[in-house]
Backbone as XML, in Angstrom:
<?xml version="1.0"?>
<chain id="A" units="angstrom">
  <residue number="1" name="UNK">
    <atom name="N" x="-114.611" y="53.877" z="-51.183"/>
    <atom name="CA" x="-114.338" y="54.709" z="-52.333"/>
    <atom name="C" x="-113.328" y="54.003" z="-53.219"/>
  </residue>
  <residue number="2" name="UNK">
    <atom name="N" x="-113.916" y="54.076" z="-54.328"/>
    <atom name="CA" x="-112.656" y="53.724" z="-55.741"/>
    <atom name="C" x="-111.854" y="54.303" z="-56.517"/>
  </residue>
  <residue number="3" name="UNK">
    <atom name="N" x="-110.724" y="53.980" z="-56.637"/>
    <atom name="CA" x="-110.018" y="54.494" z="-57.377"/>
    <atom name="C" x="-109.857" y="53.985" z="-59.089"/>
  </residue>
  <residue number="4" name="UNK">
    <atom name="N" x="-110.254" y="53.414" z="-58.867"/>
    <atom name="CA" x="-110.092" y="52.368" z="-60.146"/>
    <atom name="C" x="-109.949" y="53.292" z="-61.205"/>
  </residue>
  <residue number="5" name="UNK">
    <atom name="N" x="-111.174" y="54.091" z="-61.539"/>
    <atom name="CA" x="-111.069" y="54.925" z="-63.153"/>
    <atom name="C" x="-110.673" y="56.038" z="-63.060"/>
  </residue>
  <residue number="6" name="UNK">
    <atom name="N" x="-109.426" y="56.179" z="-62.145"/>
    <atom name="CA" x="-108.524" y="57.559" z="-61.922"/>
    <atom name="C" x="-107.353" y="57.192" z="-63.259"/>
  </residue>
  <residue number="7" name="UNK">
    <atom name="N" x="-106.973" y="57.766" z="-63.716"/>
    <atom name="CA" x="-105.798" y="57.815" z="-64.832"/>
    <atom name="C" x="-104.822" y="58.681" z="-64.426"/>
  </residue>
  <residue number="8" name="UNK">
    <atom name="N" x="-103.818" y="58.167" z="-64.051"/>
    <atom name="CA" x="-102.594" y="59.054" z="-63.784"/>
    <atom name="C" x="-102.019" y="59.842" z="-65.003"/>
  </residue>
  <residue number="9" name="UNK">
    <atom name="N" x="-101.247" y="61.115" z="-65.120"/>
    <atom name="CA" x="-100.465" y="61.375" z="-66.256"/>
    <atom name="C" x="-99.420" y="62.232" z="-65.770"/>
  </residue>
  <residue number="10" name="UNK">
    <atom name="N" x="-98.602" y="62.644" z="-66.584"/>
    <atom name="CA" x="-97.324" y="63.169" z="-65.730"/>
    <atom name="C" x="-97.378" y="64.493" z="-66.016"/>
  </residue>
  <residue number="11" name="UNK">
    <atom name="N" x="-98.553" y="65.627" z="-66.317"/>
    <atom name="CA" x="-98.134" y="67.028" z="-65.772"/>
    <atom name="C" x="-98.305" y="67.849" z="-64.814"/>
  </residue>
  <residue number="12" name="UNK">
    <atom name="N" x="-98.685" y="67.006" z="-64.035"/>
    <atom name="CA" x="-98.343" y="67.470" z="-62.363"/>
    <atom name="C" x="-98.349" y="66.294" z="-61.250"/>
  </residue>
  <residue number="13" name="UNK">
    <atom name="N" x="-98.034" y="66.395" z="-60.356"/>
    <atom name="CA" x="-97.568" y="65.871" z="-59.318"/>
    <atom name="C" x="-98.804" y="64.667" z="-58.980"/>
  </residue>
  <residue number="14" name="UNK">
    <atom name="N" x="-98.517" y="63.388" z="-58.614"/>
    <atom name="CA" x="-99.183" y="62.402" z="-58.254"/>
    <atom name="C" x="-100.384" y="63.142" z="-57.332"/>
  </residue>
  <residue number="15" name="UNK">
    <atom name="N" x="-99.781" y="63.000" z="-56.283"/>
    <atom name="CA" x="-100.832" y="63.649" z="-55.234"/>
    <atom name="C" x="-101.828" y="64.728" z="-55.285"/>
  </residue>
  <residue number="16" name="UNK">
    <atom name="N" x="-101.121" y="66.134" z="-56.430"/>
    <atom name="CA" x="-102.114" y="66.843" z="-56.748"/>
    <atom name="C" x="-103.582" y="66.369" z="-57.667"/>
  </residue>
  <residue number="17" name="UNK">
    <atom name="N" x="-102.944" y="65.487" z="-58.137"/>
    <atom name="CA" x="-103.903" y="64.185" z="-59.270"/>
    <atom name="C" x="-104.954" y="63.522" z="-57.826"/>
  </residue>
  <residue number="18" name="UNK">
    <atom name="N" x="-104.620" y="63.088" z="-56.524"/>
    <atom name="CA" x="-105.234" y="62.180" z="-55.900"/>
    <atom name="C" x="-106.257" y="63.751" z="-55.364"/>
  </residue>
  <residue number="19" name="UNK">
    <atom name="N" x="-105.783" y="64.225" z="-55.110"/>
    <atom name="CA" x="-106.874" y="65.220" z="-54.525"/>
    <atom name="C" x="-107.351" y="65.903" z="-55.103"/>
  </residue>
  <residue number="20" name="UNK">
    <atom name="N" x="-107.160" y="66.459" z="-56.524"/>
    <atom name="CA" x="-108.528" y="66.824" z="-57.649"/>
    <atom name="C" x="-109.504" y="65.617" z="-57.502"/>
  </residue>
  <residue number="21" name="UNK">
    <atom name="N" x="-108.951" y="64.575" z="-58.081"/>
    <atom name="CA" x="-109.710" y="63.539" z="-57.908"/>
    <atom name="C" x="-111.070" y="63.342" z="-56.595"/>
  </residue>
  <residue number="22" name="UNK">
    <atom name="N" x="-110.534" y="63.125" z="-55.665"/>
    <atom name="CA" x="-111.757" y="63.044" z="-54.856"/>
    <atom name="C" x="-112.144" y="64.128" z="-54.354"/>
  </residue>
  <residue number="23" name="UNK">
    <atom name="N" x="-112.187" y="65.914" z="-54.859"/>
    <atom name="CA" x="-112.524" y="66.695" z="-55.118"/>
    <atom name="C" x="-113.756" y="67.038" z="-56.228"/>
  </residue>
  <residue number="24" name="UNK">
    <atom name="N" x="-113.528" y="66.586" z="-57.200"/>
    <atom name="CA" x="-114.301" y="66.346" z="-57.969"/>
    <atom name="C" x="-115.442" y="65.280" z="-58.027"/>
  </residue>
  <residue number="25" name="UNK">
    <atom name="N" x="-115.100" y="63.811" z="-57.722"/>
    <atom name="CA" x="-116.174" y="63.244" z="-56.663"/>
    <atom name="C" x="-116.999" y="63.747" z="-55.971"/>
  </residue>
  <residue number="26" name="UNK">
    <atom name="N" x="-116.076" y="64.648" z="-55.118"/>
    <atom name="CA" x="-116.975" y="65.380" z="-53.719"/>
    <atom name="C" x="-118.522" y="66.092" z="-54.396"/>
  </residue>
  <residue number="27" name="UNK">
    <atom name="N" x="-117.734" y="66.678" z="-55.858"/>
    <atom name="CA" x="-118.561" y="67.702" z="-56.192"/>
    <atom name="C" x="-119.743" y="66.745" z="-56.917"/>
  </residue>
  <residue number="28" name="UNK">
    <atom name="N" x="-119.677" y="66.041" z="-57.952"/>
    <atom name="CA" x="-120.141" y="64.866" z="-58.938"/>
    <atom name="C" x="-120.876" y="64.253" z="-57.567"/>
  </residue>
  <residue number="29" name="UNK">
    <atom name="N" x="-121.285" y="64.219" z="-56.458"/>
    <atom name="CA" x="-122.040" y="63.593" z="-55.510"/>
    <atom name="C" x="-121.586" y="62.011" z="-55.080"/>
  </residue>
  <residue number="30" name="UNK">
    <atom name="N" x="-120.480" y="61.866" z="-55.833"/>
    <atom name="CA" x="-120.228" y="60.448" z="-55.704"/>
    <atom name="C" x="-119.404" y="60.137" z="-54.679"/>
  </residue>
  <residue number="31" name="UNK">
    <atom name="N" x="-118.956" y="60.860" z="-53.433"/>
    <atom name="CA" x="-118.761" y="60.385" z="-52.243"/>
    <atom name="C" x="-119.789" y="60.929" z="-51.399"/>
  </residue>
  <residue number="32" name="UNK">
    <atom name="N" x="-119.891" y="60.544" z="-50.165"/>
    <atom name="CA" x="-120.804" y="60.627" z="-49.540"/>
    <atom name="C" x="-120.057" y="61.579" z="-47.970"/>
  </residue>
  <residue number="33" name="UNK">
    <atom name="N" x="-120.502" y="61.704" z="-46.941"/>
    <atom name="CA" x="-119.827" y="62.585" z="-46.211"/>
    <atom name="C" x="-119.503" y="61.334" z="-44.722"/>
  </residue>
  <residue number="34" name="UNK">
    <atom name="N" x="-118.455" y="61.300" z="-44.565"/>
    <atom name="CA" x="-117.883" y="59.951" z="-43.331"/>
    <atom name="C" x="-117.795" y="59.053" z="-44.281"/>
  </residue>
  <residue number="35" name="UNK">
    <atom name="N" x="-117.782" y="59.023" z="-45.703"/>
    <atom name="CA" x="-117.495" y="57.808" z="-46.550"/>
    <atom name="C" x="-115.809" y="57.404" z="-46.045"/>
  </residue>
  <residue number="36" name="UNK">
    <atom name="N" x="-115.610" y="56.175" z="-45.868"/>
    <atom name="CA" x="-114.457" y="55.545" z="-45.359"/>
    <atom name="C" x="-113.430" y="55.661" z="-46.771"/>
  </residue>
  <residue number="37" name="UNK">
    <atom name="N" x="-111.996" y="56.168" z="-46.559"/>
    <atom name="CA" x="-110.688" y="55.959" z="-47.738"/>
    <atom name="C" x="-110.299" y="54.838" z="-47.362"/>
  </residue>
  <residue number="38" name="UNK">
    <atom name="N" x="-109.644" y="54.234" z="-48.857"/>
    <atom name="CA" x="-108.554" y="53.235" z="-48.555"/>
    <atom name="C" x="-107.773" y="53.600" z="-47.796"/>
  </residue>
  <residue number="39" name="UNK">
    <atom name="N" x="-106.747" y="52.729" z="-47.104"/>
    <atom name="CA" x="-105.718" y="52.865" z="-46.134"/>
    <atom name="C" x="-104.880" y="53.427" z="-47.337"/>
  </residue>
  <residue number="40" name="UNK">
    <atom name="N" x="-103.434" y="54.191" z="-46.770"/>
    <atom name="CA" x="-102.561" y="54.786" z="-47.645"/>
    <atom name="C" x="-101.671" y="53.754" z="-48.079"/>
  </residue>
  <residue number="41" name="UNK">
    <atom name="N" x="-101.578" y="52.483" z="-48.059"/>
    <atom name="CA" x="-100.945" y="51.387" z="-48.451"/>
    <atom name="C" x="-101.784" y="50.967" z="-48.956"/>
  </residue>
  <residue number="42" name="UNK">
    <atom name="N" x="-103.393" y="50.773" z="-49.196"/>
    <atom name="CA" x="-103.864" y="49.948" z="-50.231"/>
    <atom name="C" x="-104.527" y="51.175" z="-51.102"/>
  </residue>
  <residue number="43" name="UNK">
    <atom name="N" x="-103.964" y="52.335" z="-51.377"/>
    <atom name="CA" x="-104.513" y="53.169" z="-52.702"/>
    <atom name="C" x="-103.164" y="53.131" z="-53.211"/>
  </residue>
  <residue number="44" name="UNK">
    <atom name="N" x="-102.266" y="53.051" z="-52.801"/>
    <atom name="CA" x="-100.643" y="53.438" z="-53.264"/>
    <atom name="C" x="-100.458" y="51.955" z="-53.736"/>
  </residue>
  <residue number="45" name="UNK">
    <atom name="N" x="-101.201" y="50.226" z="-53.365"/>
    <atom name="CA" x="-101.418" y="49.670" z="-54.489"/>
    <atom name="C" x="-102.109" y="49.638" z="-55.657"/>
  </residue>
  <residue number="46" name="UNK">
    <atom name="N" x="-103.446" y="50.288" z="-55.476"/>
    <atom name="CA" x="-104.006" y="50.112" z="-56.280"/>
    <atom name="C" x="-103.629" y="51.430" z="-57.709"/>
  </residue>
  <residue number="47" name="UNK">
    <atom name="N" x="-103.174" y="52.262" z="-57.030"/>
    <atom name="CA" x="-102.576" y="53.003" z="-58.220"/>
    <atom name="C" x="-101.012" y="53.080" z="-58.526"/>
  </residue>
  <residue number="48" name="UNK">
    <atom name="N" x="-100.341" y="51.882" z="-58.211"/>
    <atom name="CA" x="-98.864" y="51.885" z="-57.776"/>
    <atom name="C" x="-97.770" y="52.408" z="-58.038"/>
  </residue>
  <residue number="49" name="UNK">
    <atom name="N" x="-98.254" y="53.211" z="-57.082"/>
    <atom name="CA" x="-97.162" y="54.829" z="-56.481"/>
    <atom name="C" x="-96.722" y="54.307" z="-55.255"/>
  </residue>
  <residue number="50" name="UNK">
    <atom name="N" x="-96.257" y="54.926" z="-54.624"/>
    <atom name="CA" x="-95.243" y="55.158" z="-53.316"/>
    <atom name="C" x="-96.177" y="55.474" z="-52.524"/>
  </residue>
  <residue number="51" name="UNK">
    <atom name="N" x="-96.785" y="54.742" z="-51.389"/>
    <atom name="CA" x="-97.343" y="55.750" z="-49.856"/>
    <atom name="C" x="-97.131" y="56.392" z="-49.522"/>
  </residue>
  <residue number="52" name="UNK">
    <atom name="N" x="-95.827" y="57.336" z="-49.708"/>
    <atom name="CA" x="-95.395" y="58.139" z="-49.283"/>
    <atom name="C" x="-96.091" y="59.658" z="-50.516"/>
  </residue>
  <residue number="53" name="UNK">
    <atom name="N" x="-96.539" y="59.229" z="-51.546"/>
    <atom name="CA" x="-97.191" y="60.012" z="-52.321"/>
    <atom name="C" x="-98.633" y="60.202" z="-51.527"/>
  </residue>
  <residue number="54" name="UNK">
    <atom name="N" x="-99.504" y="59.026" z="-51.323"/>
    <atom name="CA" x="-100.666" y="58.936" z="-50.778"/>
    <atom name="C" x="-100.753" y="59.733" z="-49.388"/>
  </residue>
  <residue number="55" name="UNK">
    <atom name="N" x="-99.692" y="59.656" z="-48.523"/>
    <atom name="CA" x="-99.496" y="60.187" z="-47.170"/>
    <atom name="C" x="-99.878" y="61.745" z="-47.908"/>
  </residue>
  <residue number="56" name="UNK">
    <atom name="N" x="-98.823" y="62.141" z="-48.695"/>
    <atom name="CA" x="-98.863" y="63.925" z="-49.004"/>
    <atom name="C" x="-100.551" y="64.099" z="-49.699"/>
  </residue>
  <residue number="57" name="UNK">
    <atom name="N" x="-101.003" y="63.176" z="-50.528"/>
    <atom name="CA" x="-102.182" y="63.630" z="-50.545"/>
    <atom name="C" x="-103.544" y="63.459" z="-49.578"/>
  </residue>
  <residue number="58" name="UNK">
    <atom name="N" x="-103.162" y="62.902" z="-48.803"/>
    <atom name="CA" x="-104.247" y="62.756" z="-47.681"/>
    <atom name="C" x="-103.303" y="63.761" z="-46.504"/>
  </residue>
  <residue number="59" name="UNK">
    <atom name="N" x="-102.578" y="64.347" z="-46.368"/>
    <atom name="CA" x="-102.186" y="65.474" z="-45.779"/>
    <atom name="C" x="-102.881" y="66.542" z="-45.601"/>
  </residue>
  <residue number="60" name="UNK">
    <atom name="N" x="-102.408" y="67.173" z="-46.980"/>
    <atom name="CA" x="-102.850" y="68.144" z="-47.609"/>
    <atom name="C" x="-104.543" y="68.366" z="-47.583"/>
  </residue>
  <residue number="61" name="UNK">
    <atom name="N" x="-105.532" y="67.345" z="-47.813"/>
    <atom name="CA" x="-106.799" y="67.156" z="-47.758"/>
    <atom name="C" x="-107.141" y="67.080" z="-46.514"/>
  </residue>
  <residue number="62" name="UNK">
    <atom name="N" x="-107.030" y="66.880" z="-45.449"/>
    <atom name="CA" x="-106.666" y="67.058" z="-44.310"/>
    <atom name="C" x="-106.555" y="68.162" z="-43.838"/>
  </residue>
  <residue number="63" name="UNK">
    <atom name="N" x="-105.442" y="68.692" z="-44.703"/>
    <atom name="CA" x="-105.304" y="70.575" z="-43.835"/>
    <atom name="C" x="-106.508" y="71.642" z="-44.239"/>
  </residue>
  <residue number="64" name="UNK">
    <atom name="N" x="-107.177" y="71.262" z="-45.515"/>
    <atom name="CA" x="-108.215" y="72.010" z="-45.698"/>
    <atom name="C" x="-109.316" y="71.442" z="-45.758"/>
  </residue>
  <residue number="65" name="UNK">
    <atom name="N" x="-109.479" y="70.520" z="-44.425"/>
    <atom name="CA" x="-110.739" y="70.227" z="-43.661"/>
    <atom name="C" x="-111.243" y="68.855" z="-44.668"/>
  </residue>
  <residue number="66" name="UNK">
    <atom name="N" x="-110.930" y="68.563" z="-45.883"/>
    <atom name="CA" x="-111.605" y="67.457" z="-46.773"/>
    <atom name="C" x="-111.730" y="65.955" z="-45.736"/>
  </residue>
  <residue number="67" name="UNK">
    <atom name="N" x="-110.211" y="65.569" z="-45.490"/>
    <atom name="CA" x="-110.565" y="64.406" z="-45.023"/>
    <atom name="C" x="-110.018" y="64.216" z="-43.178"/>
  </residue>
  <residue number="68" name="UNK">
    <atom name="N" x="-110.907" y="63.507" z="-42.742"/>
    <atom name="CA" x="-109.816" y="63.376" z="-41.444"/>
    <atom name="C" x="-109.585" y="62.358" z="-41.206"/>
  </residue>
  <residue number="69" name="UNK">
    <atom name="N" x="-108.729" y="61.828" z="-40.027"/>
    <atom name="CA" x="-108.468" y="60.706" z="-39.415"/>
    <atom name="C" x="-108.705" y="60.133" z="-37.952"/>
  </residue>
  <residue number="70" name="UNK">
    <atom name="N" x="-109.265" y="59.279" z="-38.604"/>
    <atom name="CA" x="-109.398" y="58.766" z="-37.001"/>
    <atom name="C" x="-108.359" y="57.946" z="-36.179"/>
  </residue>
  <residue number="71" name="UNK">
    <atom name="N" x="-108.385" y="58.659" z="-35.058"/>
    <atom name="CA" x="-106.978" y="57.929" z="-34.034"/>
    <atom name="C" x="-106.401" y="57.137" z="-35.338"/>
  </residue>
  <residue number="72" name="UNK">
    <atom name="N" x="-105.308" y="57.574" z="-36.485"/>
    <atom name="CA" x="-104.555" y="57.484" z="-37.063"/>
    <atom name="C" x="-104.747" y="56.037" z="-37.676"/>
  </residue>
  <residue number="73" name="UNK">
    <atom name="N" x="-106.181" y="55.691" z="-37.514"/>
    <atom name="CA" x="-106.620" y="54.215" z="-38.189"/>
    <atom name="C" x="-106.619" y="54.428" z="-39.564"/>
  </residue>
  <residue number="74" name="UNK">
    <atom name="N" x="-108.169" y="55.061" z="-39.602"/>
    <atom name="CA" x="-108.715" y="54.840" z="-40.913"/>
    <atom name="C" x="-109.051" y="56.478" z="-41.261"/>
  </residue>
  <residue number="75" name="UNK">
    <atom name="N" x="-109.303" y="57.389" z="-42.549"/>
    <atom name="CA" x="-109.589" y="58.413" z="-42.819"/>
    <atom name="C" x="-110.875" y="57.996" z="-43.407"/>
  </residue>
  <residue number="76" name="UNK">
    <atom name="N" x="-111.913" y="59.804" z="-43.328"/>
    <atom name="CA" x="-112.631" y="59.499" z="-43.555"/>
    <atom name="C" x="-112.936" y="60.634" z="-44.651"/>
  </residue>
  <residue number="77" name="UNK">
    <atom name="N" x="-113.871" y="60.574" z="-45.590"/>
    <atom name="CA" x="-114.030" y="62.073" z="-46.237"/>
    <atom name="C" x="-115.342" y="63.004" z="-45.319"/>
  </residue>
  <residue number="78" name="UNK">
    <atom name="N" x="-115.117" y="64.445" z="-45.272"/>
    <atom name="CA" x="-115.899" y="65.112" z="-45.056"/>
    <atom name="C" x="-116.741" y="66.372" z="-45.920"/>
  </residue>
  <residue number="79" name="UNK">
    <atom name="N" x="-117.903" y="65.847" z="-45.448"/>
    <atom name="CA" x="-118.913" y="66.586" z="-46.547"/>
    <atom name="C" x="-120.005" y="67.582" z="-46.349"/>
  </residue>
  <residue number="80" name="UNK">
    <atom name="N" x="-119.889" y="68.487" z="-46.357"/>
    <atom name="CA" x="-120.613" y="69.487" z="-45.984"/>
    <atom name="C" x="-120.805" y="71.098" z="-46.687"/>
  </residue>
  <residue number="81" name="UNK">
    <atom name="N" x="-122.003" y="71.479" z="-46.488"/>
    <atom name="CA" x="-121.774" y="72.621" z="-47.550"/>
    <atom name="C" x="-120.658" y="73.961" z="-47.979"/>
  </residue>
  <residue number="82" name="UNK">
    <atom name="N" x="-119.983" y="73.810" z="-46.678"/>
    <atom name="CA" x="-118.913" y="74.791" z="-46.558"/>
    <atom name="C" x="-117.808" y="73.831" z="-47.486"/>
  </residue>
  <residue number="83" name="UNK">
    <atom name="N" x="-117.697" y="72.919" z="-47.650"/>
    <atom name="CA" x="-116.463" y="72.168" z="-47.826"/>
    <atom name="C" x="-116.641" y="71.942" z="-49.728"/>
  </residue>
  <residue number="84" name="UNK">
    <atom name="N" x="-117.944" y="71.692" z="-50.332"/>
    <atom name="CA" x="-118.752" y="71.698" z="-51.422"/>
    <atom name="C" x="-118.810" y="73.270" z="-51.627"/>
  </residue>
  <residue number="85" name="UNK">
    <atom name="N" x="-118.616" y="74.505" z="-51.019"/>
    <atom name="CA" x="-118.403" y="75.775" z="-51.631"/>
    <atom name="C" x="-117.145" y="75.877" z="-52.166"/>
  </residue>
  <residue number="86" name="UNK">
    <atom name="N" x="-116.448" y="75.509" z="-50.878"/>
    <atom name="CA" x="-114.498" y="75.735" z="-50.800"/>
    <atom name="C" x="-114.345" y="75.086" z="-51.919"/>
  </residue>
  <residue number="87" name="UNK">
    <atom name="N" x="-114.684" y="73.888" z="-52.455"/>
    <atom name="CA" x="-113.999" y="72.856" z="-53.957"/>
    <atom name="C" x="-114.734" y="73.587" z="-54.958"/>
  </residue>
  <residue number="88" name="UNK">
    <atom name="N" x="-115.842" y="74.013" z="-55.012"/>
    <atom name="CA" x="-116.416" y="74.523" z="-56.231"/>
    <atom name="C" x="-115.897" y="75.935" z="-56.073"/>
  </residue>
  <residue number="89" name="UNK">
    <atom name="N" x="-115.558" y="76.787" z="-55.406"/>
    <atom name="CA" x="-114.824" y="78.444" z="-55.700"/>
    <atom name="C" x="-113.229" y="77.824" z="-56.250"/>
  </residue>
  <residue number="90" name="UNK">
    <atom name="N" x="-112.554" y="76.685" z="-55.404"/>
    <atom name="CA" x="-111.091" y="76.297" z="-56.260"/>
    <atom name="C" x="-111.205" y="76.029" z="-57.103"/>
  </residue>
  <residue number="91" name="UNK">
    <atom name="N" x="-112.258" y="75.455" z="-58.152"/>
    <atom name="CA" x="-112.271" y="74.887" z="-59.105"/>
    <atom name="C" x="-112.169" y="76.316" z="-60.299"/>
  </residue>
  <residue number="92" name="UNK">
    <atom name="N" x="-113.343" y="76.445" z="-59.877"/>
    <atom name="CA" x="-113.921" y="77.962" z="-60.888"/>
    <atom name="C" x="-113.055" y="79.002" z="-60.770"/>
  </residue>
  <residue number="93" name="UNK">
    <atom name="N" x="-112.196" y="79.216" z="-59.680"/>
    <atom name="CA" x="-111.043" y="80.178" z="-59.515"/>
    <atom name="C" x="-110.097" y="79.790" z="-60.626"/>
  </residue>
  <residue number="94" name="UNK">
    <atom name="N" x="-109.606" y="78.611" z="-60.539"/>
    <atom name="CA" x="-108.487" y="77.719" z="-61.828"/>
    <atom name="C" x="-109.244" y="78.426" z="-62.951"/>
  </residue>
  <residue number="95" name="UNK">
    <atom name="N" x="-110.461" y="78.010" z="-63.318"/>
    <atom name="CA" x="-110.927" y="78.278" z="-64.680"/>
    <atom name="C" x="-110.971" y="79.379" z="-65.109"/>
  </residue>
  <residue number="96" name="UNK">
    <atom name="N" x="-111.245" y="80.623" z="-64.038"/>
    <atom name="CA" x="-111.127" y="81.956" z="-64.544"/>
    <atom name="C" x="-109.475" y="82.168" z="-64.703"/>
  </residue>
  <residue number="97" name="UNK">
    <atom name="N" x="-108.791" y="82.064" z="-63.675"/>
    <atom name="CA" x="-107.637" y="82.567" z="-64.288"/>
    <atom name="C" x="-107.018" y="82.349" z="-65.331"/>
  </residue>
  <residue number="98" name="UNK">
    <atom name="N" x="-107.234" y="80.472" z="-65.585"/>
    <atom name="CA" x="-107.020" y="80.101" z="-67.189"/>
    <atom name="C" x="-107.557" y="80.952" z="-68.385"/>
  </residue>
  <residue number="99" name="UNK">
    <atom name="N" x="-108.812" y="81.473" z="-68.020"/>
    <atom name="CA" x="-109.757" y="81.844" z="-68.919"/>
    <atom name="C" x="-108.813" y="83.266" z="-69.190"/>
  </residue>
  <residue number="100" name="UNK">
    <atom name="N" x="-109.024" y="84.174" z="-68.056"/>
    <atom name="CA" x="-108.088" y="85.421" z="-68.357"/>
    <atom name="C" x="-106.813" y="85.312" z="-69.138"/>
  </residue>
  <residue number="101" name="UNK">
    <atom name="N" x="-105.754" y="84.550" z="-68.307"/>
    <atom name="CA" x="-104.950" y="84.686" z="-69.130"/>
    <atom name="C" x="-104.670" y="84.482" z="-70.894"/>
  </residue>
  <residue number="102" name="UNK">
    <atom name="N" x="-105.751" y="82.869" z="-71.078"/>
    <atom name="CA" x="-105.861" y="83.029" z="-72.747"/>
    <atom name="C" x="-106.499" y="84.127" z="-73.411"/>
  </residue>
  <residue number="103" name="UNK">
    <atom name="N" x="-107.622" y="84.925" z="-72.812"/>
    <atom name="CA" x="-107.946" y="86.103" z="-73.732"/>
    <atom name="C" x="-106.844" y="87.081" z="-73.686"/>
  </residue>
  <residue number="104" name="UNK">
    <atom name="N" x="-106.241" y="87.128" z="-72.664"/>
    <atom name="CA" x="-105.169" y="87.926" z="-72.906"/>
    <atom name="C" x="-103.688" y="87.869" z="-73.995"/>
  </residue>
  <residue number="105" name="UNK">
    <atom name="N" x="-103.481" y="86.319" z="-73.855"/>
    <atom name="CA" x="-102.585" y="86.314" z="-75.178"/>
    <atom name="C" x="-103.240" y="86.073" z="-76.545"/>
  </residue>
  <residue number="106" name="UNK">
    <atom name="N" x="-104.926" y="86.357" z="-76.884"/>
    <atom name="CA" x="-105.460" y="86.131" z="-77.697"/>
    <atom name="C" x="-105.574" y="87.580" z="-78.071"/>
  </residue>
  <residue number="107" name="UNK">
    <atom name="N" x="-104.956" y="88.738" z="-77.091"/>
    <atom name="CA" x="-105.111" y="90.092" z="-77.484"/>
    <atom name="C" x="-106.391" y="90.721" z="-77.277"/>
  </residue>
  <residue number="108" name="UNK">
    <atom name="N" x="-107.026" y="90.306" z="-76.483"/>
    <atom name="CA" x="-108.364" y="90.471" z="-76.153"/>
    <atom name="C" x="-108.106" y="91.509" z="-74.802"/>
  </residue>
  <residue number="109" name="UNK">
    <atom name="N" x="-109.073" y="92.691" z="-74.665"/>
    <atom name="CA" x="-109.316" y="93.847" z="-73.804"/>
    <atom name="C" x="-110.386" y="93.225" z="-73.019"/>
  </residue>
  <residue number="110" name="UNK">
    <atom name="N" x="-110.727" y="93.720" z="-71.264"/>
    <atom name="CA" x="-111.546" y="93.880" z="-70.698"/>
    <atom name="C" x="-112.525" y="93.871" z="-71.195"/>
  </residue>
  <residue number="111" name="UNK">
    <atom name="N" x="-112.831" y="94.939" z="-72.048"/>
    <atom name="CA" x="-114.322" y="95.464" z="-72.536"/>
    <atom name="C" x="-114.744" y="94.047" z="-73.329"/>
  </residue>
  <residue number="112" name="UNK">
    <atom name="N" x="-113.842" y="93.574" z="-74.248"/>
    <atom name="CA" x="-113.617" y="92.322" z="-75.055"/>
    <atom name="C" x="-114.457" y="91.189" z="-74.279"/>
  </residue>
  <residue number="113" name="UNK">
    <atom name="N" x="-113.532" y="90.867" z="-73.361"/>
    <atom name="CA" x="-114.061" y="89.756" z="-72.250"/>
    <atom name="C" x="-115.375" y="90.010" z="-71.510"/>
  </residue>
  <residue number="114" name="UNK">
    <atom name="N" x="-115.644" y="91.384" z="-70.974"/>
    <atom name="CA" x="-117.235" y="91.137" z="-70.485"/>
    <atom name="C" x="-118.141" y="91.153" z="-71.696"/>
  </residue>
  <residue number="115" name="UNK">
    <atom name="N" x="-117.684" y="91.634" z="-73.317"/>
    <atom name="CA" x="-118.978" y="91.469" z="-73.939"/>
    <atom name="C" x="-118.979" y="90.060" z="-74.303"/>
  </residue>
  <residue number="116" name="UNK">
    <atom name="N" x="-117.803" y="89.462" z="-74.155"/>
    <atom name="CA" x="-118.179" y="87.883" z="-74.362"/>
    <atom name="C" x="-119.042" y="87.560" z="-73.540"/>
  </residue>
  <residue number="117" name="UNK">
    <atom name="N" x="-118.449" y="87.600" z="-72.023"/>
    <atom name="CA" x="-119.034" y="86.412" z="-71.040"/>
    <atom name="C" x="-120.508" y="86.912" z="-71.134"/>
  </residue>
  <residue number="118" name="UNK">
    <atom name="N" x="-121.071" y="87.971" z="-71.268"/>
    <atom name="CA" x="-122.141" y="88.544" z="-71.590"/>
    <atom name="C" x="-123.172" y="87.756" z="-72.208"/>
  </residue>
  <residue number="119" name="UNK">
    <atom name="N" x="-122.398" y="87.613" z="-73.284"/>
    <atom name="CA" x="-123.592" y="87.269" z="-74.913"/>
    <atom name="C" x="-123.373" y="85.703" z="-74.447"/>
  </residue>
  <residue number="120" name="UNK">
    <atom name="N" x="-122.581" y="84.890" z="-74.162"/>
    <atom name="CA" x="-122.732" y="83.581" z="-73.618"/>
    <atom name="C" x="-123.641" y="83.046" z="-72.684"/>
  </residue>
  <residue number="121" name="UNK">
    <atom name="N" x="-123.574" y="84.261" z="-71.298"/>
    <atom name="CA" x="-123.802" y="83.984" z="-70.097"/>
    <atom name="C" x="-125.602" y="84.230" z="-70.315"/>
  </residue>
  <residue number="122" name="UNK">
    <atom name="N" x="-125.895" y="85.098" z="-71.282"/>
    <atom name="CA" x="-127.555" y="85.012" z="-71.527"/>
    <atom name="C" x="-128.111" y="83.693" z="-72.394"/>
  </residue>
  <residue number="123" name="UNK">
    <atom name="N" x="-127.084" y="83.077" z="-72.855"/>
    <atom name="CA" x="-127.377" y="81.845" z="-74.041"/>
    <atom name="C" x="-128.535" y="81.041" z="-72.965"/>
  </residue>
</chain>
């Protein structure tokens, strides 16, 4: 797996950046399932951050089943339809709440918002 055309930026946290990232992969079909990660010393060169950033994001991916490790060698990603639900409900969860909250400082009512998503959602 590559990192290459990841773009870092600074409004949130490195690591939360590394695991959207191959989250979104996951989803885009472009990892595969037992696809092998860089070691946490050669992604923390290739995007040069701290390993100790890479450690927290292969943690974290880890705790909710994405990636594992083997006898503490090499990680691997895991792919499966439960794991491809879990990233696509986090994703779409973000987007609704974004979504709510701007109709709401746009002054927009309930009734407002379902006749939108409505007249869209038949387009």
């Amino acid at each position: 797996m590559s990192f290459h055309s990841m773009e870092l930026h600074k409004k949130e946290p490195v690591y939360i950046q590394i695991c959207r990232y191959m989250k979104q992969r996951i989803l885009m079909n472009e990892i595969k399932d037992h696809e092998e990660l860089p070691s946490r010393r050669e992604l923390a060169t290739q995007l040069s951050i701290n390993p100790n950033t890479v450690q927290k994001a292969y943690k974290m991916l880890e705790e909710e089943g994405i990636i594992r490790t083997i006898s503490n060698v090499k990680s691997v990603i895991v792919v499966n339809d439960e794991i491809i639900n879990q990233i696509r409900n986090e994703f779409v969860e973000s987007d609704i709440k974004e979504f709510i909250q701007n109709c709401k400082n746009s002054g927009m009512n309930f009734q407002q918002v379902i006749a939108l998503l409505t007249k869209y959602w038949e387009d």
